[in-house]
Each structure stands twice: as C-alpha cells, then as structure tokens.
Backbone bond lengths (Angstrom), bond angles and torsions (degrees), N, CA, C in turn:
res aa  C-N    CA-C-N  psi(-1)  N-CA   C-N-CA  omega(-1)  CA-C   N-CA-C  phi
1 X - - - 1.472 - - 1.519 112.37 -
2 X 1.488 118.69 -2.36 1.516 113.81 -179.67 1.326 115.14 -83.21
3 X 1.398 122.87 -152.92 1.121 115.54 1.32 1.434 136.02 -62.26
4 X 1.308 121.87 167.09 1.856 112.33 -179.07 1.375 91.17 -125.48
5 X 1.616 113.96 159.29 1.636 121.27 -173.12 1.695 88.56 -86.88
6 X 1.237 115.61 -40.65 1.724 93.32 -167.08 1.557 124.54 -96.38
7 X 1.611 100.02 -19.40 1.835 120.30 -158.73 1.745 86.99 -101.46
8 X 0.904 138.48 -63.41 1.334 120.06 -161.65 1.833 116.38 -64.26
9 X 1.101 106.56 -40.05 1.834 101.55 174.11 1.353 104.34 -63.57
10 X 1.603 130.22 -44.04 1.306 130.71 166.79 1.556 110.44 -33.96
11 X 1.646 102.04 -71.12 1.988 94.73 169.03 1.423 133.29 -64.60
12 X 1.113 114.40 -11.82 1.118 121.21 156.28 1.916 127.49 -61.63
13 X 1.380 77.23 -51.11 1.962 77.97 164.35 1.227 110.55 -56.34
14 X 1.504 112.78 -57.83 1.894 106.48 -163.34 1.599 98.86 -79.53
15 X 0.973 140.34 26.18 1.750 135.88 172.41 1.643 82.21 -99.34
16 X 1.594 118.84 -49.82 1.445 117.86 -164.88 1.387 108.48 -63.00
17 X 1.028 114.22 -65.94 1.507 136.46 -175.70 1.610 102.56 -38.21
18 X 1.536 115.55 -23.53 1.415 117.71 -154.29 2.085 89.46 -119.72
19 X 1.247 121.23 -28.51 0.976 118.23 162.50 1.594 97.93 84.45
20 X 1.607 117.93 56.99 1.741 116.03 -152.35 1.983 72.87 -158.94
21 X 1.440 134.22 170.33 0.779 158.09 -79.81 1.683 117.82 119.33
22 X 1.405 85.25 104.12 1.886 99.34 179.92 1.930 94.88 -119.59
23 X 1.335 92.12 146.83 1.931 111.39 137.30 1.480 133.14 -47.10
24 X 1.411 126.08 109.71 1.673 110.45 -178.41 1.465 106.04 -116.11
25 X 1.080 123.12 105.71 1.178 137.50 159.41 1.759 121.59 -57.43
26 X 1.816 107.41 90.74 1.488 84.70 -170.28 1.268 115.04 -103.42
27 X 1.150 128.42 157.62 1.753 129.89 153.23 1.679 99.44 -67.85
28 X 1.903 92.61 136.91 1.487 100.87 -178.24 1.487 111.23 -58.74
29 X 1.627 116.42 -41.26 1.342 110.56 -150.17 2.015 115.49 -79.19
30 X 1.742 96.00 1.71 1.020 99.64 158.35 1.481 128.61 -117.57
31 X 1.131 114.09 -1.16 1.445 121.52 141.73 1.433 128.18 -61.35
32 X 0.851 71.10 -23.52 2.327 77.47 177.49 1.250 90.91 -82.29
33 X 1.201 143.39 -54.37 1.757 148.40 -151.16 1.945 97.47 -86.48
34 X 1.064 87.58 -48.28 1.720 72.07 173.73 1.647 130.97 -133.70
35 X 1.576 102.26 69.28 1.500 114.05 -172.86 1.338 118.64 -51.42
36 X 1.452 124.51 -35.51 1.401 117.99 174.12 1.459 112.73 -59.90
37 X 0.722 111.84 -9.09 2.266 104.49 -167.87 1.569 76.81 -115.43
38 X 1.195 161.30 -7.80 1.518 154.69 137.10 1.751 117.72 -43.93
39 X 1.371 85.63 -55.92 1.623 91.87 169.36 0.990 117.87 -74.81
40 X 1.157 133.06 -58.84 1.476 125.32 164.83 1.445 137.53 -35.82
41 X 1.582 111.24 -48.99 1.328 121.68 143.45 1.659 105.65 -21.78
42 X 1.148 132.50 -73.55 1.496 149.81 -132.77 1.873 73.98 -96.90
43 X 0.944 114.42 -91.59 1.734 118.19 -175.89 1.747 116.17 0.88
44 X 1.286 85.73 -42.38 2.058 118.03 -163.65 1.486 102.32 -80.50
45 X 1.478 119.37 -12.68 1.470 121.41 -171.43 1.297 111.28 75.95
46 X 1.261 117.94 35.37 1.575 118.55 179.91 1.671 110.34 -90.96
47 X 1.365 124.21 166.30 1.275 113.80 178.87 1.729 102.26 -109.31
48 X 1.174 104.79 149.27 2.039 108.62 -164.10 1.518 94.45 -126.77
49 X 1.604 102.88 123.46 1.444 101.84 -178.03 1.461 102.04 -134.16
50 X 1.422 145.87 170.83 0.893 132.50 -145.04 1.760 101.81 -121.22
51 X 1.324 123.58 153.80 1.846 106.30 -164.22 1.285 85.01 -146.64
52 X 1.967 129.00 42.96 1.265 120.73 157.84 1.585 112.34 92.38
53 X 1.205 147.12 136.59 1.131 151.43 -165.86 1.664 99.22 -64.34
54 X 1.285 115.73 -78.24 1.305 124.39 -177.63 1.312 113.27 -114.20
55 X 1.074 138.97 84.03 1.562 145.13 -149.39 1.796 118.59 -40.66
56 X 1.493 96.08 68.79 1.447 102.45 -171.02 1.709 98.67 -85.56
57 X 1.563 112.74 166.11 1.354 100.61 155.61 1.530 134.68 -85.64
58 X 1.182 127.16 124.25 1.877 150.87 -152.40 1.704 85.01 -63.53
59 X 1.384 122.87 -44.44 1.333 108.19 -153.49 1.654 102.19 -85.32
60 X 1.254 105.06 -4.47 1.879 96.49 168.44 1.467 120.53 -109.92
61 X 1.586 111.23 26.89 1.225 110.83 -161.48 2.060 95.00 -128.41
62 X 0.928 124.41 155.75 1.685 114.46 -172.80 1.671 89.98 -103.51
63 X 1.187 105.55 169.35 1.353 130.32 -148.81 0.990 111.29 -80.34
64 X 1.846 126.29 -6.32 1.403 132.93 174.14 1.396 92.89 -90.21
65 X 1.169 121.94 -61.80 1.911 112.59 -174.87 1.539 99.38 -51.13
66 X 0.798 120.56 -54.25 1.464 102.88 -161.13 1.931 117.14 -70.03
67 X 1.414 106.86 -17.57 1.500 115.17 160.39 1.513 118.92 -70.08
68 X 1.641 108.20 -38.75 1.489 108.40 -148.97 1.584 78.04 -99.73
69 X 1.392 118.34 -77.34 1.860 126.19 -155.61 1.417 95.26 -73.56
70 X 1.286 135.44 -19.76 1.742 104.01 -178.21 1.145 112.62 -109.93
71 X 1.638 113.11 -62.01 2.012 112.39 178.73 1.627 97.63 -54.60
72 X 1.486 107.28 -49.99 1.470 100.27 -157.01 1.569 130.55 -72.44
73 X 1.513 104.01 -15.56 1.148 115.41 175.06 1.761 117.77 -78.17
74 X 1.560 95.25 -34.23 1.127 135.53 169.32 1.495 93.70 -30.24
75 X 1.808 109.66 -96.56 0.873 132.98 -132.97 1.878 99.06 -84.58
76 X 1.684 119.50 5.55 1.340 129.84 -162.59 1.656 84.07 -100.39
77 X 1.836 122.78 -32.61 1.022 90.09 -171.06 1.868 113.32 -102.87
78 X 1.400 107.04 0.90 1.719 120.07 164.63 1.682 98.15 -68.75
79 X 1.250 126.38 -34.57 1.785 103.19 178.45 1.542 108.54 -96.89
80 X 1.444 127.24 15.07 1.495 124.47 -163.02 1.835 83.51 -88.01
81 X 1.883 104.66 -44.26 1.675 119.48 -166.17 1.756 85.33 -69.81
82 X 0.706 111.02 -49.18 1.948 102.29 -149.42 1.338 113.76 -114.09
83 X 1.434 119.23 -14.28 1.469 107.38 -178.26 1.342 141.11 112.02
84 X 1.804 77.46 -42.09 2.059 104.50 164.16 1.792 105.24 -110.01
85 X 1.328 80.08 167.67 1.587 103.13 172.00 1.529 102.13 -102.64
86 X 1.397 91.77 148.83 2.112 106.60 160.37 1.296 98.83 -57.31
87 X 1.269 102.41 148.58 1.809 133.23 167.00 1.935 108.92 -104.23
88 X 1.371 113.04 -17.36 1.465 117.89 -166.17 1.523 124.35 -161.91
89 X 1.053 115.73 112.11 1.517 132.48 -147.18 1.778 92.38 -97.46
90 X 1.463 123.97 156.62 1.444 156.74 151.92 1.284 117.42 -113.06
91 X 1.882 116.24 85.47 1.507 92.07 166.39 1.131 130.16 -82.50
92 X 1.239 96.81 151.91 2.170 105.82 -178.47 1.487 104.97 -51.40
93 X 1.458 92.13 142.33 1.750 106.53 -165.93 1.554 141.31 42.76
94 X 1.782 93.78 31.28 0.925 105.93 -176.40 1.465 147.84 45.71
95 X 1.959 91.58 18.38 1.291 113.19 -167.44 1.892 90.96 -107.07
96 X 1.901 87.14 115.27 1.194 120.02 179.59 1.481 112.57 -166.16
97 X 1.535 115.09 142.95 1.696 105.93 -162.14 1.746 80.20 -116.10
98 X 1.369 104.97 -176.95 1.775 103.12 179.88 1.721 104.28 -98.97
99 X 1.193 117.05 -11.52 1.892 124.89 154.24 1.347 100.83 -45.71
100 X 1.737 113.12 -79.07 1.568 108.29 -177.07 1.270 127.49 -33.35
101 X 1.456 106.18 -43.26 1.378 118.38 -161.42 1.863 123.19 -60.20
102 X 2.053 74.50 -41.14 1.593 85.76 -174.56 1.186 92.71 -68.38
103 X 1.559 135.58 -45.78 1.844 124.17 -165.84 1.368 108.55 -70.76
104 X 1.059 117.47 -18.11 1.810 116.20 170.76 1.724 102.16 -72.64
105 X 1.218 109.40 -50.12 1.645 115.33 175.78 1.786 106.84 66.56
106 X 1.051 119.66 51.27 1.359 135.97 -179.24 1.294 101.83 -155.04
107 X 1.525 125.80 154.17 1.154 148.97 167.73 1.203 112.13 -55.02
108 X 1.419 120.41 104.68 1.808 122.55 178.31 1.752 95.25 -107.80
109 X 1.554 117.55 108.84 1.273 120.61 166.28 1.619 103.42 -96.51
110 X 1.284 69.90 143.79 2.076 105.00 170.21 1.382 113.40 -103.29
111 X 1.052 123.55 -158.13 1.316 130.77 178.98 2.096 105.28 -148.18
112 X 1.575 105.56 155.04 1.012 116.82 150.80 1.215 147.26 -127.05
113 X 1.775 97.52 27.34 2.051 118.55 168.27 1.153 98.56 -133.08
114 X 1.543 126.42 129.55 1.514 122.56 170.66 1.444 92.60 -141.12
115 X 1.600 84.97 98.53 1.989 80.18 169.53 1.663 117.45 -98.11
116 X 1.444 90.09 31.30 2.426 95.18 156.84 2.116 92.90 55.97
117 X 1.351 109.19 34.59 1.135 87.46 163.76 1.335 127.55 -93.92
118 X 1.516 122.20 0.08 1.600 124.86 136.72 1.163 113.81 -39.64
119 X 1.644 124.77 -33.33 1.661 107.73 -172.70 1.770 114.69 -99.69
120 X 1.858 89.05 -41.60 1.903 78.43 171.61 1.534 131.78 -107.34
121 X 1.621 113.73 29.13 1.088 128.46 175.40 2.002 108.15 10.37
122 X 0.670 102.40 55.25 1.789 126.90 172.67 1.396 103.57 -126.09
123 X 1.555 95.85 127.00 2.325 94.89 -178.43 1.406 97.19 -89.27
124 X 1.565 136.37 -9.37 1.174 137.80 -160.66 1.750 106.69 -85.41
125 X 1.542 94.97 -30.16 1.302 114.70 178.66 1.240 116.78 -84.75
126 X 1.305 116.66 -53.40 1.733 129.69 176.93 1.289 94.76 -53.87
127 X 1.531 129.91 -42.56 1.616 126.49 -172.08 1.706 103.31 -60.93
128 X 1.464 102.79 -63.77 1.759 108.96 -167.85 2.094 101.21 -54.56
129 X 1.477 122.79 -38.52 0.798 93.45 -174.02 1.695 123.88 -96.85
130 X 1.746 107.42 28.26 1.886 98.00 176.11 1.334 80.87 -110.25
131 X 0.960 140.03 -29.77 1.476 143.82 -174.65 1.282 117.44 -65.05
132 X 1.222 124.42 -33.72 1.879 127.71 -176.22 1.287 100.13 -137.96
133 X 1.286 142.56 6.19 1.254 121.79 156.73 1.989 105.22 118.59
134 X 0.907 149.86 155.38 1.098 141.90 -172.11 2.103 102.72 -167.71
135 X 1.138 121.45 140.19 1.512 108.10 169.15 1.418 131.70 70.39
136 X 1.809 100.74 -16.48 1.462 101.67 -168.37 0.892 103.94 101.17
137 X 1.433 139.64 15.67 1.597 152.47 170.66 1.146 107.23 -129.37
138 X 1.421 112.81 127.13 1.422 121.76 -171.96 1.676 99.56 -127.39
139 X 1.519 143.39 -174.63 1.287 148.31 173.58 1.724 94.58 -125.37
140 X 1.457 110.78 123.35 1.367 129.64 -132.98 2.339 84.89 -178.32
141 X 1.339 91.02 148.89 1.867 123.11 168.83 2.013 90.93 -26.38
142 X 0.946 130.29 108.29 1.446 120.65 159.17 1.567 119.31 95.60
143 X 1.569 117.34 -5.53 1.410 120.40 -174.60 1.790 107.87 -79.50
144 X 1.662 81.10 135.77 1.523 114.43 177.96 1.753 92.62 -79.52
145 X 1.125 107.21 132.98 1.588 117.03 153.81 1.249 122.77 -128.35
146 X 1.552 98.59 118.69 1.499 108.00 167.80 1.528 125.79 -67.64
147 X 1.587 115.93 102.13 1.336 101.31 152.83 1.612 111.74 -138.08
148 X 1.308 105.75 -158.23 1.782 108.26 -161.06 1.571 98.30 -153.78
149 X 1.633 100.18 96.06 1.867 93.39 173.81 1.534 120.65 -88.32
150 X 1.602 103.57 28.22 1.739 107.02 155.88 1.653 93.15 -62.99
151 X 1.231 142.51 -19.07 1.569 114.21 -172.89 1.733 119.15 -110.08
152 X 0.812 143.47 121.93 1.690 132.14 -171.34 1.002 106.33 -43.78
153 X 1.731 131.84 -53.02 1.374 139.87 179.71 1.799 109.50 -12.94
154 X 1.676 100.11 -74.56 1.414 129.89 166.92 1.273 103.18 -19.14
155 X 0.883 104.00 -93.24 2.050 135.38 -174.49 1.580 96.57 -39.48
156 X 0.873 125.31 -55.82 1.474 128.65 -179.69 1.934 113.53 -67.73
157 X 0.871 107.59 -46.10 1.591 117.14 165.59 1.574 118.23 -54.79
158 X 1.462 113.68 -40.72 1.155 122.66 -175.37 1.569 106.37 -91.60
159 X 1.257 130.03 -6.28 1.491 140.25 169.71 2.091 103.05 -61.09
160 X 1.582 83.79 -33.93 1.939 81.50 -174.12 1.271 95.92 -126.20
161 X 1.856 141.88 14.29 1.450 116.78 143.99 1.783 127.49 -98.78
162 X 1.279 100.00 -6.05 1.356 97.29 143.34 1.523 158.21 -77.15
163 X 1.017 104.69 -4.60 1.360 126.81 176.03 1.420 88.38 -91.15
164 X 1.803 111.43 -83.24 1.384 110.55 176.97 1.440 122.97 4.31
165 X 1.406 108.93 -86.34 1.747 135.79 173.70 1.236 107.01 -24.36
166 X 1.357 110.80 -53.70 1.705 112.23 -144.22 1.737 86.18 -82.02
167 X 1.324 118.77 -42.37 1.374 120.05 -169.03 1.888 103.42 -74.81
168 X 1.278 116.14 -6.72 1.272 111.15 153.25 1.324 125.29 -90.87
169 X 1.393 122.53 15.09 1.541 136.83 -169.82 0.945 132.78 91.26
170 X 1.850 118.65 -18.78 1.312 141.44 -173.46 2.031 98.00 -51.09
171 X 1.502 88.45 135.11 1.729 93.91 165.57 1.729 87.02 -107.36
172 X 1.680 94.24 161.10 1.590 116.98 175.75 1.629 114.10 -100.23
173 X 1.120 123.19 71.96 1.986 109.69 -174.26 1.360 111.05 -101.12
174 X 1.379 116.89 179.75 1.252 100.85 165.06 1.507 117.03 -118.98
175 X 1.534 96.82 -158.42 1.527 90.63 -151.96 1.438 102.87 -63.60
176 X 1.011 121.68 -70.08 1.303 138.42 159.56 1.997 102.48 2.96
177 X 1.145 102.34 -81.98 1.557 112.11 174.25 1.437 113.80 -60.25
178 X 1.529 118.33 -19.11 1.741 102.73 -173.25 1.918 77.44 -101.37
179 X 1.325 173.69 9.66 1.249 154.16 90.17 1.320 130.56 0.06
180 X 1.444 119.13 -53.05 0.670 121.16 -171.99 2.072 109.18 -79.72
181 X 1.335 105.00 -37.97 1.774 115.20 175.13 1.322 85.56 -61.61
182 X 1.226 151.67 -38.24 1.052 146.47 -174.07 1.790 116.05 -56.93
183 X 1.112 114.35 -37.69 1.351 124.38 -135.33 1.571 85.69 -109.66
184 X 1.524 103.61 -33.94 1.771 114.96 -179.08 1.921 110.05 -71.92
185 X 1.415 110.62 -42.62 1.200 101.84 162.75 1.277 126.84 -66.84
C-alpha cells in the first residue's frame, strides 16, 4: 500500500542489509506524493507493481476505470518516478475473479501467507504468523507473503524474519523472478 515516508526506506535498509529483494506493490496516490522512495525502491533492484490508484475494489468498478483511473493512473505515476511502467498488478483485497483477469490481460498476483498484519499491526504477531504458519498459509518453496510497510509493526517484524528465513535457506526474489524459476521447472 506504500510508498510510506518513514517505513519503506526503513525496509529498504533491512532488505539491503540482508541482501534479499522483495515486490512493492504501490498505490498510485502515494507514489505520486513520494517519487523519490519509488525510485529508489526501483534503484535498489526492487520489483514495482502496481496496487490500483486509490485502493478501490476492481470487482465493482467496469473495466475502463480500472484500466484508465486505477492500473493506469497507477502505473503513469510508477514511470513519472522511474521511467518504466509495471509489468504486474495486486488488486486491493484481493478481489479479482479469473474473467477479470483475462480482460485485464496482465498478471494479477495474490499471495499465499497473510499474516492480517493490516489487522493486528503487532510485529510479535506478524513475526509468529510468517514464521509458523497463520490461516492455512504457511512460508514454504514459492510463498507469496502478504504484507504492507505503511505500518512500523510490519517493518519491524520483518527486521527479524528476514534474517530468520535466509538462515533457514530461504532465498528473497521477486515475483517476477520467482515466475520465471517457476516456468523453468
């Protein structure tokens, strides 16, 4: 949902520090407000995907708003910071059917870890649940994890599950790059 002025350069350090590489899914209207931490994002080798202009829901909106006012506005203000456009969209709340998808005709990623740290903004919690499993989603060969460093909680949780991970063998890619290992097996 960022970018954020204070939480995302923060994760950005510990992705560096950790030498790991995430996906950022942004909302346009804070990409427009803060293009330098966009570019930088992108600078850092991060992958930038687009999460809707103003994070409305896609499935009540017809197929021109959601091209023109959400990806597209979206994605006008991810190349205003960097130059490029997104290749792969996140809609908000994951409300997307595979009809839409095909008429959107772009890559709509989901996730398969959501440890609800939109809901309990606790890092103690966000930690216990990418770490042991939460929902019926566990972190496992290929898992998407949902999180959102609009909150410190997040950012702070992920200060000690990245290290964690990696020292369990886990590599950090992104989506983009874990697709493609995908596509090779």
């Amino acid at each position: 949902d960022g970018p954020h002025p204070e939480n995302t350069p923060r994760l950005l350090d510990i992705l560096k520090e950790n030498d790991a590489v995430a996906t950022f899914f942004m909302v346009g209207t804070n990409a427009a407000e803060y293009p330098d931490i966009v570019k930088r994002v992108y600078d850092e080798g991060h992958e930038i995907g687009t999460h809707s202009w103003n994070h409305k829901d896609l499935k009540k909106l017809s197929l021109d708003e959601i091209m023109v006012d959400q990806y597209g506005k979206a994605n006008d203000a991810i190349e205003a910071a960097t130059g490029l456009r997104a290749l792969i969209d996140r809609p908000p709340y994951g409300s997307m059917t595979q009809e839409l998808a095909q008429q959107i005709g772009r890559e709509q990623i989901l996730w398969s870890v959501d440890p609800e740290d939109w809901k309990y903004k606790d890092a103690d919690a966000v930690y216990e649940h990418v770490m042991n499993g939460w929902n019926g989603g566990a972190v496992q060969d290929g898992a998407v994890i949902l999180s959102h460093e609009i909150y410190q909680s997040t950012v702070d949780a992920y200060a000690r599950i990245i290290p964690e991970l990696k020292e369990k063998g886990y590599k950090f890619v992104t989506v983009s790059q874990m697709m493609q290992i995908a596509e090779i097996r």
